[in-house]
C-alpha positions as CSV (number, residue, x, y, z in Angstrom):
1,X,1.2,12.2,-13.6
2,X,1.5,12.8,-9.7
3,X,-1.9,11.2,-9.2
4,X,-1.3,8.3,-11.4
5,X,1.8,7.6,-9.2
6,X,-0.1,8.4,-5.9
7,X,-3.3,6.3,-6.8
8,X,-0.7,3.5,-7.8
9,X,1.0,3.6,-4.7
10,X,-1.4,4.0,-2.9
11,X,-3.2,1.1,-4.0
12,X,0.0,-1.5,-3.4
13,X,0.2,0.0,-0.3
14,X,-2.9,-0.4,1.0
15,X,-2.8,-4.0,-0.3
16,X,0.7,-4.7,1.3
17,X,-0.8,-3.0,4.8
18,X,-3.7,-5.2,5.0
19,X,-2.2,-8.8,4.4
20,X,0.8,-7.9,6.3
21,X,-1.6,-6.6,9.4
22,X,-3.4,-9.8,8.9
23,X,-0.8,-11.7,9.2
24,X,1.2,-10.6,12.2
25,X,-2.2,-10.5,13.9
26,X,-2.6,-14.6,13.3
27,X,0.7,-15.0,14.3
28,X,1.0,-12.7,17.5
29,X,-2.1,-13.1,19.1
30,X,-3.4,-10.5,22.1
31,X,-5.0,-7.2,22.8
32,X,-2.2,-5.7,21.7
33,X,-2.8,-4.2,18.4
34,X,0.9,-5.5,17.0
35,X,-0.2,-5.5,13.3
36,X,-0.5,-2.1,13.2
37,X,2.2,-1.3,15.7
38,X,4.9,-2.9,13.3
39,X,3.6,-1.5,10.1
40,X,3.5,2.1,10.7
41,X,6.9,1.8,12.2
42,X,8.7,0.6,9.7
43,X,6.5,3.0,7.6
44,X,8.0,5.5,9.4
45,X,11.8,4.0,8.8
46,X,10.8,3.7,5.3
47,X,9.3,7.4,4.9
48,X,12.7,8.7,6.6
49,X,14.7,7.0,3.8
50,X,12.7,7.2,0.9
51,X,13.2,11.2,2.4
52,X,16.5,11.4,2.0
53,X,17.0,9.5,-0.8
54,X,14.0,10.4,-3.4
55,X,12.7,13.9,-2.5
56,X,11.2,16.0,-5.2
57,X,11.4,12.7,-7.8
58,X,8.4,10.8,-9.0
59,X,9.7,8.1,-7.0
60,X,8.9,10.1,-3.6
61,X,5.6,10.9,-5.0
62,X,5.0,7.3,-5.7
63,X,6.6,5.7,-2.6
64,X,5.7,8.5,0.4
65,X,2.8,10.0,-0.8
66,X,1.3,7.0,-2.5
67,X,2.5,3.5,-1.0
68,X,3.3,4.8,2.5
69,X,0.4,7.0,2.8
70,X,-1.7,3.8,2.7
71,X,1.0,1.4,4.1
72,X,0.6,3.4,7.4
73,X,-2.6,4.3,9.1
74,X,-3.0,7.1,11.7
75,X,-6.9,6.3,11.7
76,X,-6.6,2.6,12.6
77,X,-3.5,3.3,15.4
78,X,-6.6,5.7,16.7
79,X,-9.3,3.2,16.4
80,X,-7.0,0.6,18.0
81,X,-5.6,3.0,21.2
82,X,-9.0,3.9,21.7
83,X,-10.3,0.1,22.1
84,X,-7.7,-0.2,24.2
85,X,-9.1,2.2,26.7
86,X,-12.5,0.8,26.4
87,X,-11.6,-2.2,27.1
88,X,-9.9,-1.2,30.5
89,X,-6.7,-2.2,28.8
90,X,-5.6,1.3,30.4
91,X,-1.6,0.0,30.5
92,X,-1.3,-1.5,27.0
93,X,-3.2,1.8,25.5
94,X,-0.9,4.0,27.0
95,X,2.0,1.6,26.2
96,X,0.7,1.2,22.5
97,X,0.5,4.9,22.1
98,X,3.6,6.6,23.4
99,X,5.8,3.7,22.1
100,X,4.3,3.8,18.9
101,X,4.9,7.7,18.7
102,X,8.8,7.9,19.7
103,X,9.5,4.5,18.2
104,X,7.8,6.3,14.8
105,X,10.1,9.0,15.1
106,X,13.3,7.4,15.9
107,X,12.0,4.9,12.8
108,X,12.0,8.2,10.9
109,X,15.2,9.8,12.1
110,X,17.3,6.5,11.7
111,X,15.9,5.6,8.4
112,X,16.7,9.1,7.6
113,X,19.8,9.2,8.6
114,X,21.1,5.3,7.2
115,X,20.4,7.3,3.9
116,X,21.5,10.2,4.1
């Protein structure tokens, strides 16, 4: 049943990730990689409450593991930082990077903590 509610998830999540990338991308336009900036922290707000609320449940297994796994994207926030740095955008990679790792924390901890 786990897989089920992982594949399921995971398959509305990936689907909610890339229309809502796409569409903060049309509507904040730069070399700043917003889209994916803005998703995976409020992926990380929503993993820290969907913690503390539904851990061990099938809902955690459906909504962490499966929607939020695919929601967020570790590979594209690399891809993106990376670019960044190629394209001698040297201030905005760094920028992009550390902000996007304490704001996914502090995301994390406060959504955590809202629900706790």
């Amino acid at each position: 049943m786990a897989y089920v509610l992982v594949g399921l998830g995971g398959a509305l999540g990936s689907v909610v990730r890339y229309s809502l990338g796409k569409f903060i991308s049309r509507k904040l336009k730069g070399k700043f990689p917003y889209g994916t900036f803005i998703i995976n922290i409020t992926g990380a707000f929503l993993l820290g409450a969907v913690s503390s609320v539904a851990a061990g449940t099938n809902w955690y297994v459906f909504l962490a593991e499966g929607f939020l796994g695919a929601y967020t994207t570790f590979s594209t926030f690399m891809y993106e930082g990376f670019n960044l740095f190629l394209d001698k955008e040297k201030l905005n990679a760094i920028t992009y990077i550390i902000i996007s790792l304490i704001l996914g924390l502090l995301g994390f901890e406060l959504g955590n903590r809202i629900f706790y």
